[in-house]
BADORO-559181 format. One record per atom (N, C-alpha, C): atom name; z, y, x; residue number from 1; residue in one letter. Coordinates in Angstrom, 3 decimals, decimal comma. Layout:
REM BADORO-559181
at/zz/yy/xx/i/aa
CA/Z/Y/X/NUM/A
...
END
This chain:
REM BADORO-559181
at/zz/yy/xx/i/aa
N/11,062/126,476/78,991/1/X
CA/12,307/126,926/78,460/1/X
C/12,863/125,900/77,474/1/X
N/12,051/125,679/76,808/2/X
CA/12,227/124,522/75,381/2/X
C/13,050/123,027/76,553/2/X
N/12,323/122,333/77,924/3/X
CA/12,738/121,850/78,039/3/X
C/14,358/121,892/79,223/3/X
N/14,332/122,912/79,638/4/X
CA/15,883/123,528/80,144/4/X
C/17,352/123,296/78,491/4/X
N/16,847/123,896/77,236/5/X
CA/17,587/123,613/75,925/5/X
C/17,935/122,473/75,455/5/X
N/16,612/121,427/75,646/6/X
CA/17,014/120,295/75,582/6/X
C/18,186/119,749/76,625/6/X
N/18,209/119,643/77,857/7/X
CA/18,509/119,156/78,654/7/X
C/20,238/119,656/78,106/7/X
N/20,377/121,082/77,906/8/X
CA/21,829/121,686/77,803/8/X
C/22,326/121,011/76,668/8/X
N/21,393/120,484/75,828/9/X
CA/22,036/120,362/74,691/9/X
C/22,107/118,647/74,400/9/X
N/21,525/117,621/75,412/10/X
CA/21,725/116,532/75,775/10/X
C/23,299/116,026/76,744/10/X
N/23,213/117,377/77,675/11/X
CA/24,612/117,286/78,224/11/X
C/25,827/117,818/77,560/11/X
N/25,540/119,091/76,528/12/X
CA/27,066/118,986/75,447/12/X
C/26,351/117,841/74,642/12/X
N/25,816/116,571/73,910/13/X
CA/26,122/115,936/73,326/13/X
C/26,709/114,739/73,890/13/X
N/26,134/114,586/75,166/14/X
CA/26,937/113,638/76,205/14/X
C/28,450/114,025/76,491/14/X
N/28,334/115,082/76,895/15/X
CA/30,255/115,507/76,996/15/X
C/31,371/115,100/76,133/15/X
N/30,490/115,451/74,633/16/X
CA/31,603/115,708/73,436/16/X
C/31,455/113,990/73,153/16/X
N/30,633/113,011/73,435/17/X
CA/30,858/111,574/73,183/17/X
C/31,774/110,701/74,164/17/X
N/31,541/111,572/75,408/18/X
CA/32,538/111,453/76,376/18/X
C/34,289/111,424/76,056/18/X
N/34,239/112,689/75,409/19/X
CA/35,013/113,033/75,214/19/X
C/36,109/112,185/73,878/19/X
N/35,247/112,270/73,154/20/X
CA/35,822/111,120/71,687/20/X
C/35,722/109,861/72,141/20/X
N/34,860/109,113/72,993/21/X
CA/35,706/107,843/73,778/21/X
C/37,176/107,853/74,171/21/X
N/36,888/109,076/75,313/22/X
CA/38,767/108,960/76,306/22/X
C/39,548/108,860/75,000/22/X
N/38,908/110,176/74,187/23/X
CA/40,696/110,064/73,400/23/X
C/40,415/109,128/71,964/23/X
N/39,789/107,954/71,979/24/X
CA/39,549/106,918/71,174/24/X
C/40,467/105,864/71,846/24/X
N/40,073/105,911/72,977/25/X
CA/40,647/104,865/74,119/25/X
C/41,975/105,147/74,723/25/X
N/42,383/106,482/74,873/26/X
CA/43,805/106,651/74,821/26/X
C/44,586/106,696/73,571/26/X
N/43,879/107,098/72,048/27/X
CA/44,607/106,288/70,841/27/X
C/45,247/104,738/71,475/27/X
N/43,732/104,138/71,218/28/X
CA/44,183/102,471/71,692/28/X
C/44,993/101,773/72,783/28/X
N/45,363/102,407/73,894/29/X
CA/46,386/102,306/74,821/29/X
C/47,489/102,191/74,294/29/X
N/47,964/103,758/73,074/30/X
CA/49,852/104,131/72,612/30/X
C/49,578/102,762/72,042/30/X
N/48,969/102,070/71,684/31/X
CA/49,225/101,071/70,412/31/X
C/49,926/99,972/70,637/31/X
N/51,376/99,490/70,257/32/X
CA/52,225/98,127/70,475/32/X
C/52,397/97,566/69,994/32/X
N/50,917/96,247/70,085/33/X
CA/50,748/95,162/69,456/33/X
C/50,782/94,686/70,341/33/X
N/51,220/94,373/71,880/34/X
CA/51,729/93,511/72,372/34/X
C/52,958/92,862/72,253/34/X
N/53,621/92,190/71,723/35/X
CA/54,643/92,085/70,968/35/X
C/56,056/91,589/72,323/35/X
N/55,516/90,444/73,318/36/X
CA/56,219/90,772/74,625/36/X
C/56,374/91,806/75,353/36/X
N/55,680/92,759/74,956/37/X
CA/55,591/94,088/76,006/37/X
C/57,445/94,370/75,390/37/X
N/57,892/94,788/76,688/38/X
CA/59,715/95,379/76,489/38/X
C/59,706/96,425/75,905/38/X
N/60,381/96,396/75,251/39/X
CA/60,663/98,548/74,411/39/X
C/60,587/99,178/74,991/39/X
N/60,198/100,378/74,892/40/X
CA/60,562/101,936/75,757/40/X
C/61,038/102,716/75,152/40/X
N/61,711/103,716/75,978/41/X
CA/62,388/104,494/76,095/41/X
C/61,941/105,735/76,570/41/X
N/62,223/107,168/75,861/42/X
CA/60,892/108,059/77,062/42/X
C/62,743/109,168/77,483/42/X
N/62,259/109,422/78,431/43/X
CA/63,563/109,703/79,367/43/X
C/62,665/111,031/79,714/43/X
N/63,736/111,814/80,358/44/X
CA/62,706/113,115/81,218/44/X
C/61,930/113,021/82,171/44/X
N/62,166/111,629/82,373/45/X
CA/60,708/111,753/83,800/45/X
C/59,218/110,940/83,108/45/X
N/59,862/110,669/82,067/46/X
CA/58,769/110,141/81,303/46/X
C/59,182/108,488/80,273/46/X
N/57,794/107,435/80,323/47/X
CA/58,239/106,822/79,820/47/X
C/58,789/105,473/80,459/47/X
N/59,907/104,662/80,290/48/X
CA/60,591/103,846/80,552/48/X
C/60,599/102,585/80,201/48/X
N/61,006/101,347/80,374/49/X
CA/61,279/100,158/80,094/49/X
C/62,747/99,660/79,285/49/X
N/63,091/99,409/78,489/50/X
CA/63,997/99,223/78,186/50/X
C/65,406/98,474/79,123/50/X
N/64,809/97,399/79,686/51/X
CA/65,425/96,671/80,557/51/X
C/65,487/97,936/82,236/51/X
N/65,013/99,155/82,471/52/X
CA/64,890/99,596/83,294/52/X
C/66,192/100,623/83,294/52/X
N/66,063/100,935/81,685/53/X
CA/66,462/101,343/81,039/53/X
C/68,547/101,406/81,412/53/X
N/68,557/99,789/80,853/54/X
CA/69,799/99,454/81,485/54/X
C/70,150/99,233/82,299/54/X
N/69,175/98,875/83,617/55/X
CA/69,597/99,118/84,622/55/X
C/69,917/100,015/85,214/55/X
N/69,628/100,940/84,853/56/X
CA/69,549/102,463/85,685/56/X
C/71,453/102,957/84,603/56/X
N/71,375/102,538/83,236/57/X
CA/72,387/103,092/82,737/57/X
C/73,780/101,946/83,520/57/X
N/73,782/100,917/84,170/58/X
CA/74,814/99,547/84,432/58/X
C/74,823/100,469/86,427/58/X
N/74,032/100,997/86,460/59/X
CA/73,905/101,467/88,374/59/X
C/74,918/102,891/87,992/59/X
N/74,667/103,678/86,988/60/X
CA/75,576/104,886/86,768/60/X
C/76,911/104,714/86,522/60/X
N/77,368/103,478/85,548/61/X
CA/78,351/102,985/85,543/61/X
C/79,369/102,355/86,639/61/X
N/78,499/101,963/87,558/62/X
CA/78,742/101,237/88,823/62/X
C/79,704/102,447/89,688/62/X
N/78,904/103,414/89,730/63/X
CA/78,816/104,683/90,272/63/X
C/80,012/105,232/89,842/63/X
N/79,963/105,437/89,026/64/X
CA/81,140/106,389/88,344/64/X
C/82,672/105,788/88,432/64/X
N/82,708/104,118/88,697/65/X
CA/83,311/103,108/88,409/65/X
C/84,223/103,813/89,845/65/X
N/83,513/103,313/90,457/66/X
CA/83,338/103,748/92,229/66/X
C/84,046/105,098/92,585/66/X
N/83,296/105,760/91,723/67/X
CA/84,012/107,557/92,117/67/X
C/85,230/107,652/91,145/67/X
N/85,576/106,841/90,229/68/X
CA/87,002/106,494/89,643/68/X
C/88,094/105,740/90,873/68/X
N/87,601/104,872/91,106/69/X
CA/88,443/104,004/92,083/69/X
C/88,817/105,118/93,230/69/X
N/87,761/105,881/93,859/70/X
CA/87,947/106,535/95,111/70/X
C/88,862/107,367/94,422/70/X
N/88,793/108,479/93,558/71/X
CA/89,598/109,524/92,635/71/X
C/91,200/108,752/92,704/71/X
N/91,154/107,308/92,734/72/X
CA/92,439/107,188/92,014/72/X
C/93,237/106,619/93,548/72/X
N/92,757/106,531/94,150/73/X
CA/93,464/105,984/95,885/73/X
C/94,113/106,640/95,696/73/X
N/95,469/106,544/95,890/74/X
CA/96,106/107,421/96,162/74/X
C/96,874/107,008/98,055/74/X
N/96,872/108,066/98,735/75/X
CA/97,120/107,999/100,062/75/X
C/98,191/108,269/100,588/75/X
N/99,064/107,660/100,919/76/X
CA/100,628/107,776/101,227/76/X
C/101,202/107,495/102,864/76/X
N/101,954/107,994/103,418/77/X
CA/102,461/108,002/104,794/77/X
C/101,650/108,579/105,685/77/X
N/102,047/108,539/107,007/78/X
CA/101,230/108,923/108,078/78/X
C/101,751/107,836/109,200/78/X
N/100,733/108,201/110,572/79/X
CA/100,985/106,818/111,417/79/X
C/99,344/107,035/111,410/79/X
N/99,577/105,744/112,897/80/X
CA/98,210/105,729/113,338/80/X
C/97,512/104,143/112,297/80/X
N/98,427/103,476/111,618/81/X
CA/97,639/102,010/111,262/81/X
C/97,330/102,192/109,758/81/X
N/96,415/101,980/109,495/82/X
CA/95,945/101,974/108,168/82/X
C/95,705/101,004/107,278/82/X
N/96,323/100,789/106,167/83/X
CA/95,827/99,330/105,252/83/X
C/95,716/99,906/103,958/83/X
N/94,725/98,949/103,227/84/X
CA/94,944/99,451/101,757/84/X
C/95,800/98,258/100,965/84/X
N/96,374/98,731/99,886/85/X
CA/97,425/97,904/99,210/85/X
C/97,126/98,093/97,863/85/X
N/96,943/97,116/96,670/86/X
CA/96,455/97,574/95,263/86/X
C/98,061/96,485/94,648/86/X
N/98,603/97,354/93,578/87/X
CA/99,566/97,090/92,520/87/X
C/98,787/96,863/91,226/87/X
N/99,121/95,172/91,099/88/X
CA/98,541/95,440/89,354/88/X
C/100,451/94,931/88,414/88/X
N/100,195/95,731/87,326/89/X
CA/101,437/95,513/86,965/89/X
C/101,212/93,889/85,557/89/X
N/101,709/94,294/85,115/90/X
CA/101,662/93,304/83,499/90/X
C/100,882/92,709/83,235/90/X
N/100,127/93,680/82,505/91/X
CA/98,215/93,914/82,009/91/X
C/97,351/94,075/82,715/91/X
N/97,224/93,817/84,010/92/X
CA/96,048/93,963/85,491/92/X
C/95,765/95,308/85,345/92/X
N/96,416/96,342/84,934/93/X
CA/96,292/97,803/84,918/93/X
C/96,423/97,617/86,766/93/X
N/95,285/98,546/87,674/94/X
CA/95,647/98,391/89,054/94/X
C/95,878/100,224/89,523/94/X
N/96,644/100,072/90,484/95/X
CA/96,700/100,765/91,844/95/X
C/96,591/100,799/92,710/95/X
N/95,837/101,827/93,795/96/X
CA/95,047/101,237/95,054/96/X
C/95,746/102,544/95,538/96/X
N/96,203/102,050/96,805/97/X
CA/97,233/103,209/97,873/97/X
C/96,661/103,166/99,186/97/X
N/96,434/103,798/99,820/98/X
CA/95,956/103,529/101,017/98/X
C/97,412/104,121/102,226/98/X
N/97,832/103,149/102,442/99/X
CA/98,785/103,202/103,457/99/X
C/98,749/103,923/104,726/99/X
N/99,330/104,809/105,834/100/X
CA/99,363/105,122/106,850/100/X
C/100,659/105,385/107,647/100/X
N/101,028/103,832/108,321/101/X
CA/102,113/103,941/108,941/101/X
C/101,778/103,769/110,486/101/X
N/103,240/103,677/111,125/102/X
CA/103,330/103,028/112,440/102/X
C/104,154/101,919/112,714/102/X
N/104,415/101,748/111,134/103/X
CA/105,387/99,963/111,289/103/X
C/104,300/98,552/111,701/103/X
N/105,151/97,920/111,591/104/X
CA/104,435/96,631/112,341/104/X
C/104,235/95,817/111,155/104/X
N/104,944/95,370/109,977/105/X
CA/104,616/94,886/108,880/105/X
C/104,475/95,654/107,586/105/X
N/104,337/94,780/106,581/106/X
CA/103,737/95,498/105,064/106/X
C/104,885/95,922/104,717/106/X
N/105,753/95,058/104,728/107/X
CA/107,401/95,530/104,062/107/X
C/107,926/96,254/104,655/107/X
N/108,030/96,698/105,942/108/X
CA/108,473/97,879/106,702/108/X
C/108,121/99,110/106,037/108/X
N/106,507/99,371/105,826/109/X
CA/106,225/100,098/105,877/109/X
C/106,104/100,730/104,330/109/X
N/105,839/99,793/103,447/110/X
CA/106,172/100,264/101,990/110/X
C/107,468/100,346/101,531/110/X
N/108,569/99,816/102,547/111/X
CA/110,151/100,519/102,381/111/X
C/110,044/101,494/102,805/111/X
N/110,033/102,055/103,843/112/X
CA/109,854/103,454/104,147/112/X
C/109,140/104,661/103,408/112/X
N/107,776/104,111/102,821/113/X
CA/107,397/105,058/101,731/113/X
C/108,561/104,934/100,477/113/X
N/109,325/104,200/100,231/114/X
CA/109,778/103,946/99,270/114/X
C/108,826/103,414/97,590/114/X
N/108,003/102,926/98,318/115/X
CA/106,821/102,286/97,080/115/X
C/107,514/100,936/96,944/115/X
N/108,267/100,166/97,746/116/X
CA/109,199/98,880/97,210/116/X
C/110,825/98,606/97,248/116/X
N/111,361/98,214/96,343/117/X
CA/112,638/97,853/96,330/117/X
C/112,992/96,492/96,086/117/X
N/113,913/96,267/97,301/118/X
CA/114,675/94,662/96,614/118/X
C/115,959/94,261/97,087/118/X
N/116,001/93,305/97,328/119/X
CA/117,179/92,469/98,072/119/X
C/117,152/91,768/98,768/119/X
N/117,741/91,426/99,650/120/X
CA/117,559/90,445/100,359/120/X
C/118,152/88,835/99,923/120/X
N/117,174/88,218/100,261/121/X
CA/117,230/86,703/99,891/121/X
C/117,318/85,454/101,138/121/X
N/117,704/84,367/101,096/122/X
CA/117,215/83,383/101,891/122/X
C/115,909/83,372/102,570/122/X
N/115,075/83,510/101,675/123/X
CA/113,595/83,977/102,229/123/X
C/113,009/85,078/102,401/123/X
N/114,139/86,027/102,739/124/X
CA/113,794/87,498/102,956/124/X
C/113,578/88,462/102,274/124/X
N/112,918/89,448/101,945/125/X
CA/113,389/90,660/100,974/125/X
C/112,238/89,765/99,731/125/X
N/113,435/89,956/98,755/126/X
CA/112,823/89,454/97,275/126/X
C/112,618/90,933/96,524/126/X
N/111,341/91,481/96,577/127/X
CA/110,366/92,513/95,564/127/X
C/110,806/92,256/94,562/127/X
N/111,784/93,635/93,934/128/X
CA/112,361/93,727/92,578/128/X
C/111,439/94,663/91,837/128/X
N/111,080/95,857/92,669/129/X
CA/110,415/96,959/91,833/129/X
C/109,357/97,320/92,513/129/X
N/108,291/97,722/92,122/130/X
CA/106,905/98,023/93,132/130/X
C/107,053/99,580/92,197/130/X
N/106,652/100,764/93,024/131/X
CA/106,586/101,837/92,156/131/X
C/107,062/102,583/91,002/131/X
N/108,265/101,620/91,294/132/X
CA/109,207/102,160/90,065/132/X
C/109,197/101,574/89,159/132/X
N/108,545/100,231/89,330/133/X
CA/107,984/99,008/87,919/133/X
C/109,151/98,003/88,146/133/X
N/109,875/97,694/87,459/134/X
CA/111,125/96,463/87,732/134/X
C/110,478/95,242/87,551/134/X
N/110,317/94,422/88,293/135/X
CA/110,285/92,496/87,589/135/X
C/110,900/91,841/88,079/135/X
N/112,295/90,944/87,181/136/X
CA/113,248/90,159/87,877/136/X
C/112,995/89,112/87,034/136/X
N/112,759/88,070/87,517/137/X
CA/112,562/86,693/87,679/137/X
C/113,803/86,058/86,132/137/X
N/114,923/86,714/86,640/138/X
CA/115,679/86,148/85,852/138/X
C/116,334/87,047/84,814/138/X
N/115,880/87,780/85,032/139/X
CA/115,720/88,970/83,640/139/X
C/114,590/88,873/82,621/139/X
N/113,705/89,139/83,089/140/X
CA/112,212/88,956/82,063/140/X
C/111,364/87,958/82,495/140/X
N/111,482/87,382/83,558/141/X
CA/110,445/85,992/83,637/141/X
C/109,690/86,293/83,924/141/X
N/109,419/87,685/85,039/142/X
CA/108,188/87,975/85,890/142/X
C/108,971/88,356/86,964/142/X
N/107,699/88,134/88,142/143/X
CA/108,297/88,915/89,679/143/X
C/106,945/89,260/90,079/143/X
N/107,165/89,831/91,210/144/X
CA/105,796/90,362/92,186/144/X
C/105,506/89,291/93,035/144/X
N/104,228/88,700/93,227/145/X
CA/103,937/88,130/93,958/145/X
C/103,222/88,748/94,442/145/X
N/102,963/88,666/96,291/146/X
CA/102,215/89,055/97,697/146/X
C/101,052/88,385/97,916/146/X
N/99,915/89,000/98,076/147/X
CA/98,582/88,606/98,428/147/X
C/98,386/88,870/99,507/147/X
N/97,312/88,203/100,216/148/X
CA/96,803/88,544/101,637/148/X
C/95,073/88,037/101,134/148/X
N/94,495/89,160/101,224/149/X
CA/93,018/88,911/101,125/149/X
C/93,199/88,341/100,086/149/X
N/93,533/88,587/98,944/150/X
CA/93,568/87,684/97,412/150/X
C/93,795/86,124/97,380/150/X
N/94,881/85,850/98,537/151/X
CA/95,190/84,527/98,622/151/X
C/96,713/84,700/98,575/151/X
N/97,164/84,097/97,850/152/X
CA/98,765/84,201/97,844/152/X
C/99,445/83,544/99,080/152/X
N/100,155/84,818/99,333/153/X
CA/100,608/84,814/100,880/153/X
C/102,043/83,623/101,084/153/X
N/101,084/83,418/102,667/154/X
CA/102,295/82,238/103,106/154/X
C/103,348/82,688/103,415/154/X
N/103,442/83,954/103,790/155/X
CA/104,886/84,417/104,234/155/X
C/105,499/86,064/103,522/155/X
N/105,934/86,020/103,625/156/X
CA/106,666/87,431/102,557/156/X
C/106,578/88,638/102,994/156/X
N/106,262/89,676/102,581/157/X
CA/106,271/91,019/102,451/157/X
C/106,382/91,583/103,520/157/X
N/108,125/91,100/103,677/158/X
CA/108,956/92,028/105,469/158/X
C/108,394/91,178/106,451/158/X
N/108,260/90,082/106,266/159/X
CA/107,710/89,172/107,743/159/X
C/106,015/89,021/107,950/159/X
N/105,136/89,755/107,009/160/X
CA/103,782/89,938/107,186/160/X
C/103,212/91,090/108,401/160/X
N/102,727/90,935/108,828/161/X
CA/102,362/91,746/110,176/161/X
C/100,752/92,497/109,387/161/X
N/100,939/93,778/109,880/162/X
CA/99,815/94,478/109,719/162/X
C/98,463/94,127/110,165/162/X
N/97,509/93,937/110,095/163/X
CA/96,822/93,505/110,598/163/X
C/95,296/94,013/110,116/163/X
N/94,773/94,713/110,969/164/X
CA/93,298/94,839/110,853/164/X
C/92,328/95,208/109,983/164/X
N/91,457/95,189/108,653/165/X
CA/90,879/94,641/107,949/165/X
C/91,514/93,583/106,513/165/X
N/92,428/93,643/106,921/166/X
CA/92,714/92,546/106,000/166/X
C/93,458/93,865/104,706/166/X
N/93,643/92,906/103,291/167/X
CA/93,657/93,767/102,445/167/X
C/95,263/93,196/101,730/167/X
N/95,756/93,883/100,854/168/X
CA/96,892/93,453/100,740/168/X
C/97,280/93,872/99,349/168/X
N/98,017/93,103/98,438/169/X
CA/98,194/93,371/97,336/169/X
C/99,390/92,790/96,979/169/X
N/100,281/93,378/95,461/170/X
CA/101,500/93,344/94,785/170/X
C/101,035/93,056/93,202/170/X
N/100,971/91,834/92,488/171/X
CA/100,973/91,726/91,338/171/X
C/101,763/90,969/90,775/171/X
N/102,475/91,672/89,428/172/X
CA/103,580/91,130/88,861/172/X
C/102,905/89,881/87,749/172/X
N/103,665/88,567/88,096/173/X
CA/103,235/87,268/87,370/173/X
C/104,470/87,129/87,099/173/X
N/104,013/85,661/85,907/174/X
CA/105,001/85,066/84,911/174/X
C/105,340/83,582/85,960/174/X
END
């Protein structure tokens, strides 16, 4: 019997030394004296990296950026051809429209929405107002200039042909 007591009482003294190791040794783990180790952060799923940190907060931003832009399309006409068209005015404040006509060019078809106004010129309709925004050249020393794929377009507005994929834009310069 004496040696069954021993034995029980060899294995709780083994346990409980067991035991004050782990949590000696998990003290010494929390400890940050690694001085390269990155900051953390403890989040609800636990603990974090600092740099993980911002990534995850720069991907939400991304996100939200994204579900702003989509929120702000605004979608105008009907027709089977589709293009998107972005207005930046002054201050690169932008607008993104997503077009749906059955005209054959850009200027056709944003006269008809009535999203552009102008005149006609030597070189064809000269863009006075995009959305109700005025810029005359010889009034204030801005006009709208026409993009094609963010390349300033070789040919103008009414004589641009719809086309495909391609993207199209109105920003007022000095």
């Amino acid at each position: 019997m004496q040696m069954k007591f021993t034995k029980k009482l060899q294995s709780l003294i083994l346990c409980m030394m067991l035991i004050a190791a782990m949590a000696l040794f998990t003290t010494g783990c929390n400890d940050n004296t690694d001085k390269d180790a990155a900051p953390k952060e403890q989040t609800e799923e636990g603990v974090q990296t600092k740099e993980a940190a911002d990534e995850d907060e720069a991907a939400g931003k991304k996100a939200s950026e994204a579900e702003d832009a989509q929120s702000n399309l605004q979608v105008l006409g009907e027709g089977s051809t589709v293009f998107e068209l972005s207005v930046a005015d002054k201050e690169g404040a932008e607008t993104k429209y997503e077009i749906h006509t059955d005209k054959k060019t850009v200027g056709e078809a944003l006269l008809e929405l009535e999203l552009i106004d102008g005149e006609e010129g030597e070189y064809g309709l000269y863009v006075k107002s995009v959305g109700g925004v005025t810029a005359d050249y010889d009034v204030d020393g801005v006009y709208w200039a026409f993009y094609v794929n963010d390349e300033y377009a070789q040919t103008g507005v009414d004589s641009t042909e719809i086309k495909e994929g391609e993207s199209y834009s109105l920003r007022m310069e000095e």
